[in-house]
N, C-alpha and C positions, 0 to 999 in steps of 0.2 A: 856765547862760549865758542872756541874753535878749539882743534887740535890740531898739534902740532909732532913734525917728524924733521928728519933730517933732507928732506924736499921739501918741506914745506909747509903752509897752514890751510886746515883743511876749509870748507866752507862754515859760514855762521851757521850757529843750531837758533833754527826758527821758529822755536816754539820756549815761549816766556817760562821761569819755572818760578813758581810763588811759593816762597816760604814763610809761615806768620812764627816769628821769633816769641818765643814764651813772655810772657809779662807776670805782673804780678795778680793773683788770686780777684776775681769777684769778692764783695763784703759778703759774710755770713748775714741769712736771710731766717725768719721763723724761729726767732729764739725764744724760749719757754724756760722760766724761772719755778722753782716750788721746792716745797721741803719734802727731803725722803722722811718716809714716816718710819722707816724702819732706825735711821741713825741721827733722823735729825739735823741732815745735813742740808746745805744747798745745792739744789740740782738744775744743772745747767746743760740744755741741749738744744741744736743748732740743724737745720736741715745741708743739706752738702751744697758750697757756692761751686760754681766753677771754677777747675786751674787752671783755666786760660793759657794753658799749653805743658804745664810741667804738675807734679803732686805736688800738695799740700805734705807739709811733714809735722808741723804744729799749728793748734790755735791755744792764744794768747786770750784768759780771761781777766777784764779787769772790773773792777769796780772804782764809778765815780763817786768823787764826796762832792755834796752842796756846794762847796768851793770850787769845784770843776777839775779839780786835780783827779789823776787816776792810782788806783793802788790796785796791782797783780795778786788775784785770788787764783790762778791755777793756771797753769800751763799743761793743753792735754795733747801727748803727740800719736802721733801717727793720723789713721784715717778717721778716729773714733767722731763722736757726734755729738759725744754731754761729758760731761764730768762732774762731776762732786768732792763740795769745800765741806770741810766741817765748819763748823760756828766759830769757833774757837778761831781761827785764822779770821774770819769777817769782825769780830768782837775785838781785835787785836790791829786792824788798820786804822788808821787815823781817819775815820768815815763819822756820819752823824745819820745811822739809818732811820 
């Protein structure tokens, strides 16, 4: 980088500046499945991956069927960590539990 004026350009700046541009999120790690006993729901909680330079704003829950196809049981946003589906929404995807 140099600066400039109307004499002229100043000398090169000699010292490298490293910047690592954001990318996208590490995979969620440590994910634990179970049913709240209190509603009977599915409980779904995740340890925090790294943002690899920017936040996290949502994670995306899905569930696969035997076919390999995926169906979205819940979308939780912000920084949280678990979320919970009722049944009724899993009973209601085209899945074969």
């Amino acid at each position: 980088m140099k600066a400039v004026n109307r004499w002229g350009f100043s000398q090169w700046f000699s010292d490298p500046t490293v910047i690592l541009a954001a990318t996208v999120p590490d995979r969620t790690y440590g994910v634990e499945a179970s049913i709240d006993a209190l509603t009977g729901a599915l409980s779904v909680s995740w340890d925090l991956p790294r943002d690899r330079g920017t936040i996290i704003i949502d994670y995306l829950v899905e569930i696969e069927a035997k076919s390999g196809t995926f169906t979205k049981i819940s979308t939780s946003s912000g920084p949280g960590l678990s979320c919970l589906t009722s049944m009724s929404v899993i009973r209601s995807a085209p899945i074969s539990l």
